[in-house]
Structures are given as structure tokens and as C-alpha cells.
Phi, psi and omega in degrees: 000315190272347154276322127355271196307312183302287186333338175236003178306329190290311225276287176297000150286324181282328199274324163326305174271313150341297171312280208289350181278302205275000151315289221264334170008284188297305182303312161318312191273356193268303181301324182307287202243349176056032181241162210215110167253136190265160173257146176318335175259000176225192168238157152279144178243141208236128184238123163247122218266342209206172164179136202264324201213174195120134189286327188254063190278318177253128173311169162295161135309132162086029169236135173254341167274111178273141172232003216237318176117008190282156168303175203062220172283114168290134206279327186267162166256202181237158199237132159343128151155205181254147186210148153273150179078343163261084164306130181286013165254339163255336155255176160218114200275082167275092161334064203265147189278181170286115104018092201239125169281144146272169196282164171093342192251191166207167192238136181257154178237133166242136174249135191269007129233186199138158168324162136297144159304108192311141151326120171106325193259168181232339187251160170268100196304181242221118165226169186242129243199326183076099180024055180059014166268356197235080167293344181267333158282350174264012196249304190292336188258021184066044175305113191286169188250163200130189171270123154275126180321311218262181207205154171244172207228161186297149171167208193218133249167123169271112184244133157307038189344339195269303184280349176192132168300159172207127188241123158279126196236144136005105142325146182262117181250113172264108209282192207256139248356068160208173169193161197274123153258118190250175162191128209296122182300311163243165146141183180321164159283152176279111180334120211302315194286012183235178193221024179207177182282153185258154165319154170203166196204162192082021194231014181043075174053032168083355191287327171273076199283323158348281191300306206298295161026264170286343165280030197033056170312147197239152192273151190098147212317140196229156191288341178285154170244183171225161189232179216278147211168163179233130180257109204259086179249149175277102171300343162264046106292333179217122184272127161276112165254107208268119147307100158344125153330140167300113171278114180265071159292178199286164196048045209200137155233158160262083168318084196280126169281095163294109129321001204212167172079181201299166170275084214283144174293117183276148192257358166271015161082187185272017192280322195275121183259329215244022160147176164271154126274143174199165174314149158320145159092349182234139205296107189148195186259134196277113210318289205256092123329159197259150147258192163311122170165215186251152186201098185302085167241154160318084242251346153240019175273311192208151203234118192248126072073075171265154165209144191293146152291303189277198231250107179250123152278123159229144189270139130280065175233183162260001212216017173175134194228117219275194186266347189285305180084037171258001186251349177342312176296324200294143171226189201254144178301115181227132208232170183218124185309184178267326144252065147104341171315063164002116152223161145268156143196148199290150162210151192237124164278111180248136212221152170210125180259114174291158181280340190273353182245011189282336163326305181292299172325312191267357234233296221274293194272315185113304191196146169331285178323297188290345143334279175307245246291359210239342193198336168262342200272305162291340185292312205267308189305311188279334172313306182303319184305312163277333149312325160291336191301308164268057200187170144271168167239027145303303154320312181282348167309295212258015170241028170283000142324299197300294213297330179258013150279338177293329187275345192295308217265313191313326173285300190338282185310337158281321191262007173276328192272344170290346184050064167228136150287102197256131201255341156166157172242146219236107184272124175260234187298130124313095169241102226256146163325152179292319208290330200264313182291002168267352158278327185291308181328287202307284143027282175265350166286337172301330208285289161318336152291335176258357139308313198275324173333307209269350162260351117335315209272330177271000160278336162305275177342306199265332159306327230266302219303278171305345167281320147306323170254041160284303174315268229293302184323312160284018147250008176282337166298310208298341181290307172299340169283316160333278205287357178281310218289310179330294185318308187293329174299331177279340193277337138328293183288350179267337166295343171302289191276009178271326172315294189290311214293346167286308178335175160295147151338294165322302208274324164294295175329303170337289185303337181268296199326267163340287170326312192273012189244319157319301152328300183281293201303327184303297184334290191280352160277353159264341160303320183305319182301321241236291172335291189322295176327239166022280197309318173289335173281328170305337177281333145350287178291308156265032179008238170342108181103000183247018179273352170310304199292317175281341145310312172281336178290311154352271183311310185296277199289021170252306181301311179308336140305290176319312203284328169278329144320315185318267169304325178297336186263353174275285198314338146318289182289330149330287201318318202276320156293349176277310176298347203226343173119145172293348218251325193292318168301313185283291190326285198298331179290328186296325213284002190247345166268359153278359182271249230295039171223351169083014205268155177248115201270333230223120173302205144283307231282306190294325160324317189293318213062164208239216169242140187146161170262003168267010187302313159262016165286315196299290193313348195273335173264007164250341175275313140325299175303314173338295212294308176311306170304338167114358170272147185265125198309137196292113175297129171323131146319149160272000000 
């Protein structure tokens, strides 16, 4: 092994040093030679410790950046590459990485020397430097020291570190139905009679605070917005606030309140008393309304105003309130009569406001709210008031038509000098003292209970009206059998006596006699039917008192029986007497009411016959009288 090394000692010697040469190289050669190689990915930042020979050995006061070749921190940096000549006993080499923005960011630059910022200003204004990559040009072109306007954007960027901070800040992003409100950080003071900044144009959305700058911008709010969008604005120069869009829905206008801008010529002439109108663009309330839709305004610069188009209702109730929720305050109306009563009552106002006048309206008042409360709300309330005053409230009850057509055209006529349209007034619930509407009830309910009495009473009446001809409908059979059974009955007896015309004399007169008494007796038992009938439905009808009335119609058709009877049994017995003789009629009536009574005028003994030689003429004539009287011929002894 130790033959090895000797054998080989030179060769490892030589390799030794080589190694250690190439170790020791950078340093060799810095020292040697004064070279410094930078990596492709970073800059040198050159700190100089000394200065040997030179008119510019010590920086100025109040500068820390040499631009000049002065001892300290140095203005130019070293770029990737090999450089010579920077001895390592006179410089110092700082590695620095590249200066990288990302997307979406932006780099605030503080430069830490440089001019002063002029008194008054906060920001450092803007030279050219090749984005803060060239610090000795930015020094040299009289660059402030400070918060800088200007700003770099992603990328990648050699900056000097020794001469500027670099802050990554936010893009400013304006999301969608909003827009930015800004107000400017630096730049003039704002004219003592404005509460914004005068317009400026040329500053691309606040992204050049430069350019708003040099056009004399003024710091502090300002009337331009930026709408939706992503923006590389410098947040110390400028605050962004991001808003809602103004909204206008339908049936709705806007009325814009300018705050800002010039004092405008009011354009309604001299009828209009109660504020300016002015032109678009001038401080005041604005000629033209917005219509419905969207609109980027400014919410403090300027205000905008709705107002309805269509047909608005408002209640006077307690217990109900529309969705505009401008009648909220409103309550139901408490009126007091002319004698002396309290009531409530509800009332609904309906109003339309044209739109070329809604300017006035808002000219006048300010606002919707202050409509209502400043002009319907005492007009419509004291107007009820002074009208119940003259009524009691009965009279204001049962005249409520009338009355609220009188208040339609009374309201009309106040609010036409308001440039309102009152498109109608509406009276609702009525609530009358408990004490006076419990007289009122009872009142008309007595009215209604002797109404339904009295159509009770016709009902009755006309019920009673139908049971009468119920009755009678039900005796018209028994009448029409009444007049069959007559017909069958005259048509009997006359066949009887068409029979009998052979007969004796005697027996046809009989026979009529009988027929015409039949005759008469059908007649009166059918008048007696027809009488009943009668007599029952009138008792019907007079429920109580008609069995009197029915009792005498009864006895009148049982005489009007007897009586017909009557006679038909005197015109019979006439008959009988013509036919038969007066001494022969009288004979035969004794003899036949002693036949139906039984009296025995004749012994038996003699009937029987006796001794003698008339015993039998006589018997054959007492057996003849027998037979007449109706006794049955004397049976032969046994």
C-alpha cells in the first residue's frame, strides 16, 4: 500500500490540488480578479464599501441610494451574468430572487429614497424608471421617495430591494348588478360649496391616478363610478365601495336628488313655487325621471326618489296596511256626531300620480311618506270629522253614499293643487257607540218579526184558501153521483110510467106521483150533499164557530127535505083524489092506515063466516078487506 502512494505521489498530488483549486476557484478568482457571476434567476444588489479615489466619495445627506459610484447601497443592480472587477474587499453582492406579481395581484411600490413629497400631497408621483426596475433612473429623473402612484401588474420584474418595498395588493373586482364607489385618497381639496370632486375624464377608471392628477382631480369623493369589472387600481390612492345598483321597478318611477354639481335654472316657471327642478346633470331635483330598470348611481352623491305610476291605495284601518307600506302610520278614524256620539270608521284612499309630475311631487315634499303625512293624512281625517259633526249617526249610517261621494269630489279638489290625482274615496266598516247599536238592532229586529208575522198571516189565509177548494174538489164526485143517481132515478120512474100507461088510471097517477116524489127526494138529498159539503169546507176555514153555520145549512136541507117531501106527497095525494074520487080516497087512506097499524075494524068470527045465508058474501069481503088491509087470509079450522 505505502509502495502504491510512493509510486504515486506525484499524480496525487496533482489531483489534490486541482481539487482544491477548483474548490477554492470562485473565491480565487474574486479575489484574484474580481469576478462575480449572478444566476439566471436572480439580480445582484451591489453594496459598496469604500471609494479610493473620486470627486464623490460620501453619499449626500438624507440620500441612502448611490447613483453617483458614492460608498453604500447602489442604484444600478447586476443582471444574470459574469461581471469583473468587483473585489471582494470593495463590494458586497447580495443575491436577490426576481420580484414576481401574480395574476389577479398588483405590486404597490414604496421607494425608500428619492425627492420629497411635495406639502399637501400623500402620494409620490409617477417617472419613468422602466416599471422600478432602473432605480438610478428613477432617482436621477427626480423620483419621490414614498408611496408611489404608479404601481406594476403581473409579471416578473428586477427591483431593487435596497431602493424599494414592493406590497402585493388585490385587484379591485366589481361583481355584477353593483357598482364602485369611489373616493380618491390624494389630489386638490374639494371646492368648499361640493360634498364630491368636479368630473375628470381621462384617467381610464381611476387605473392612471396620474393622468386624474395632472387633470386636477380633486381628493375625496368623487361623482364618477366604475361599474362591473376587474380593475388594477392602487389602493392607497383610491377606496373602492362596492353597492347595489339603484333599482326602478315597474310601476314605479325615480326621481333623482342631484347633490353635486352646478346651480341649474329651474324649469318649471313661475307657477311652481315649492322648490327647483332642473336640468339633468345640475344640482337639484332632476326634470326627467328614470323609468323602470336599473341604474348606476351614485347613492352618495345623489338620491333617488320612487314614486308609483300605477293606482295606490291607502288605508285608514288598524288592522290593515298595503305592501308599499306607506300607510303603515295610518289608523282608523275616530269621529265624534252631532250628538255627541264617538264612532270609528275605516277609510281607503286611492290616488295616481302621473309621472311627467312625480318631479313635483318630490320637488314639494321630499318624499312619498311625507305626502301622506304632510297632505292625505289631515285632509282625509279632518274632512270625516267635520262631517260627522254635522249628522247624528244615524243620519251618517244611512247616508253613507252620499257622503262619500261628497268627500270623492272634496278630496279631488285638495289634491289636484298637490299635482295628485285622487282617483277615489272609499268609506269601510262603520263602528257606531255598543249602546246606540243595541237600539238599532232591536228596532229593526222588531221591524222583521212583524213582517215575518204579517207573511205568516198570508200564509195562513192562503193555506186556509186551499183547503177550501180542497173540500169542494173532493165533493165534486159525490155531486156528480148525486146528479147520476137523479138521471138514473128520473129515467127509472119514467120507464115505470111508460110501463103503468096500460094500467088503470089510478095507477098511473101512482106511478107519477111516486116518480115525481122520488124525483124530488134524489133533488133534495142531493142539495142536502152539496149544502154538507159546503157547510164543511166553510167550517174548515173558520175553524172555530162553523159547526153553528153547519148545523143551520143541515136543518135548512132536512126542511128543504120534509118540504119536498111534502108536497110531492100533497101533489100525490091531489092526484089520487082526482083519480079516484074525494069519498073513494078517503075510504081507501082509512083503510090503509088501519092495515099498517093493525087495528081490527071486522071480528075473525065474521071473516071465518057465520050462519045465516050471506056468511058467505060476507066472508068473501072481509077476506078481501083482510087482504087490503095487509092480513093474511084466515086459515080453515082443522
Amino acid at each position: 500500500m505505502s509502495s502504491f502512494f510512493q509510486e504515486h505521489k506525484l499524480l496525487l498530488t496533482l489531483i489534490a490540488v486541482l481539487f482544491v483549486c477548483a474548490l477554492l476557484h470562485k473565491v480565487i478568482l474574486r479575489v484574484l480578479f474580481g469576478m462575480i457571476i449572478v444566476p439566471e434567476n436572480r439580480i445582484g444588489l451591489v453594496t459598496k464599501k469604500f471609494v479610493l479615489f473620486g470627486a464623490y466619495r460620501a453619499l449626500p445627506d438624507g440620500k441612502i441610494i448611490a447613483t453617483r459610484g458614492e460608498a453604500g447601497f447602489q442604484a444600478r443592480t447586476l443582471a444574470p451574468g459574469l461581471y469583473w472587477g468587483m473585489w471582494i474587499w470593495q463590494y458586497s453582492i447580495h443575491m436577490q430572487s426576481f420580484t414576481v406579481i401574480p395574476e389577479g395581484k398588483i405590486g404597490l411600490l414604496l421607494s425608500n429614497d428619492g425627492q420629497e413629497i411635495p406639502t399637501g400631497s400623500i402620494l409620490a408621483r409617477r417617472v419613468d424608471s422602466d416599471n422600478f426596475q432602473d432605480a438610478e433612473k428613477f432617482l436621477n429623473n427626480g423620483g419621490q421617495k414614498g408611496r408611489q402612484t404608479a404601481y406594476i401588474t403581473a409579471g416578473t420584474y428586477r427591483i431593487n430591494t435596497f431602493a424599494f418595498t414592493v406590497t402585493i395588493a388585490d385587484m379591485i373586482i366589481i361583481h355584477e348588478n353593483r357598482v364602485g364607489v369611489v373616493t380618491t385618497l390624494d389630489g386638490n381639496p374639494i371646492s368648499k360649496d361640493q360634498i364630491a370632486g368636479a368630473q375628470v375624464d381621462g384617467h381610464n377608471n381611476f387605473q392612471d391616478f396620474d393622468a386624474f392628477l395632472e387633470q386636477g382631480g380633486n381628493r375625496g369623493l368623487q361623482p364618477q363610478i366604475i361599474l362591473a369589472g376587474s380593475y388594477n387600481i392602487n389602493p392607497w390612492a383610491v377606496q373602492i365601495e362596492e353597492i347595489l345598483m339603484t333599482d326602478v321597478p315597474i310601476g314605479y318611477v325615480g326621481v333623482v336628488i342631484s347633490y353635486i354639481g352646478e346651480d341649474g335654472q329651474d324649469v318649471t316657471g313661475e307657477s311652481f313655487k315649492h322648490g327647483n327642478i332642473v336640468a339633468k346633470g345640475f344640482r337639484g331635483v332632476w326634470q326627467e325621471p328614470l323609468g323602470p330598470g336599473k341604474y348606476p348611481l351614485n347613492k352618495y352623491t345623489m338620491k333617488m326618489e320612487l314614486v308609483p305610476t300605477t293606482n295606490l291605495v291607502l288605508n285608514w284601518a288598524n288592522a290593515r296596511s298595503e305592501a308599499h307600506a306607506l300607510d303603515k302610520n295610518l289608523c282608523t278614524i275616530t269621529v265624534r256626531s252631532k250628538d255627541g256620539f264617538p264612532f270609528n270608521l275605516d277609510v281607503s284612499q286611492i290616488i295616481h300620480i302621473p309621472a311627467n309630475e312625480a318631479p313635483k311631487v318630490i320637488a314639494r315634499f321630499g318624499s312619498m311618506t311625507n305626502l301622506v303625512s304632510q297632505v292625505l293624512e289631515p285632509t282625509i281625517g279632518n274632512y270625516f270629522r267635520n262631517s260627522a259633526q254635522d249628522s247624528d249617526v244615524i243620519s251618517f249610517l244611512t247616508t253613507r253614499k252620499e257622503r262619500q261621494e261628497s268627500a270623492r269630489e272634496h278630496i279631488r279638489t285638495v289634491l289636484e293643487e298637490y299635482n295628485v290625482n285622487a282617483v277615489d274615496t272609499l268609506i269601510g266598516d262603520i263602528t257606531p257607540p255598543e249602546a246606540l247599536m243595541k237600539t238599532l238592532t232591536d228596532r229593526k229586529i222588531a221591524e222583521e218579526e212583524q213582517k215575518t208575522y204579517q207573511t205568516q198571516r198570508m200564509a195562513q189565509e192562503q193555506r186556509q184558501g186551499m183547503e177550501k177548494e180542497t173540500a169542494i174538489a173532493d165533493m165534486q164526485k159525490e155531486i156528480v153521483k148525486a146528479q147520476q143517481s137523479v138521471e138514473i132515478s128520473q129515467r127509472t120512474a119514467d120507464a115505470t110510467v111508460k110501463k103503468a100507461e096500460g094500467d088503470a088510471a089510478s095507477l098511473k097517477l101512482q106511478v107519477d106521483a111516486e116518480a115525481q116524489a122520488t124525483k124530488m127526494r134524489a133533488v133534495a138529498e142531493a142539495e142536502a150533499t152539496k149544502a154538507r159539503a159546503a157547510a164543511q169546507a166553510e167550517a174548515t176555514r173558520l175553524n172555530a164557530g162553523a159547526d153553528a153555520e153547519k148545523i143551520a145549512k143541515t136543518g135548512l136541507a132536512e126542511a128543504e127535505k120534509i118540504m119536498a117531501i111534502g108536497k110531492s106527497t100533497a101533489e100525490a095525494y091531489e092526484l089520487q083524489v082526482k083519480a079516484m074520487g074525494g069519498d073513494n080516497f078517503t075510504r081507501y087512506k082509512i083503510t090503509e092506515e088501519v092495515g099498517k097499524n093493525g087495528i081490527k075494524v071486522i071480528p075473525d068470527l065474521i071473516i071465518s063466516g057465520g050462519n045465516g045465508t050471506e056468511g058467505s058474501l060476507n066472508g068473501l069481503l072481509g077476506m078481501q078487506l083482510m087482504k087490503m088491509m095487509g092480513k093474511d087470509e084466515p086459515r080453515p079450522e082443522a
